[in-house]
N, C-alpha and C positions, 0 to 999 in steps of 0.2 A: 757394356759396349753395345753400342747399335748394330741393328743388321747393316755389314756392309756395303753400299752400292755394286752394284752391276755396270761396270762401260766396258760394252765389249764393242768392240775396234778391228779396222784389217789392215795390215800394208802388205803392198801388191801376192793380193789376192788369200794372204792366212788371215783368218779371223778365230776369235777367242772363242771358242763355244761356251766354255762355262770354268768357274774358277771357286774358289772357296778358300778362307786363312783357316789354318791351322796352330796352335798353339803346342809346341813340344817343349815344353821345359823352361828355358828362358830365350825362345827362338822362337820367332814366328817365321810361318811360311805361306808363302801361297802357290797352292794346286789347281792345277787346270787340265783343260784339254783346247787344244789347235788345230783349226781343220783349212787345207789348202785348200781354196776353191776355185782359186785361178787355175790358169794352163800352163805356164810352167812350173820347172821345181824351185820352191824359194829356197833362201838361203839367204845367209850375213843380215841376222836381224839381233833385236834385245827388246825382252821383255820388261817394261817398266810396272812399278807399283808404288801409286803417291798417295800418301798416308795426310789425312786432313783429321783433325780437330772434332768438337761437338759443334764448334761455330763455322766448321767449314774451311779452315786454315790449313793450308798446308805444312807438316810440318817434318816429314822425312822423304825420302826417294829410295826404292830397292831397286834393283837390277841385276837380270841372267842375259850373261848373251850367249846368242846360238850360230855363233862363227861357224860352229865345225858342223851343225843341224844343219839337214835338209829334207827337205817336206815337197813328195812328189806333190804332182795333181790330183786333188781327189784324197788323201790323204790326210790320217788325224793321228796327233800326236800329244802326247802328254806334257805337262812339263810344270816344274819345282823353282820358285823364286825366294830364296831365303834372305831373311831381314835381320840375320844373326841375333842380336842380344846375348849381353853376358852380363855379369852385378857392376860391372864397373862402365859398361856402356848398352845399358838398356834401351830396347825399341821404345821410341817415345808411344807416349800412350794416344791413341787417336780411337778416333768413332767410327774414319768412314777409310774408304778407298777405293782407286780406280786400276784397274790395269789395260796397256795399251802397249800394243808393238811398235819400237823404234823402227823406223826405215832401212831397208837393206843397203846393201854397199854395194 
């Protein structure tokens, strides 16, 4: 597999510092850290991770949402986006990815 891309993204005011897949078994995951840079506290957001191809294609969508998460001002936070995988429904096999925060509510 390739090294994965890096998009790191903010909606109103958290942005991705840094992220990495992780491979446990037949689950992949993705680890990060979140840092609120804005002035207030966010809240009611989801973490997206879209899985593309060798050629660039998109071919799956993960998603954690953080309904109940809230991230003062100034403030960093970890966080785990799991893409499941089991033998009967395996993460498709991709090259790249990007992760980016859904908008808050």
């Amino acid at each position: 597999m390739e090294e994965s891309t890096k998009a790191f993204s903010s909606a109103e005011g958290v942005k991705v510092l840094s992220h990495e897949e992780v491979v446990r078994g037949d689950e992949v995951v993705f680890i990060g850290k979140l840092k609120n840079e804005g002035k207030a506290t966010a809240r009611n957001f989801s973490i997206e991770v879209e899985l593309f191809d060798k050629d660039k294609k998109f071919v799956d969508v993960c998603r954690e949402s953080l309904y109940s998460t809230t991230i003062k001002s100034g403030e960093e936070r970890n966080f785990k986006v799991s893409c499941g995988g089991c033998r009967n429904r395996p993460v498709p096999t991709h090259a790249s990815y990007t992760v980016r925060l859904a908008s808050s509510m």
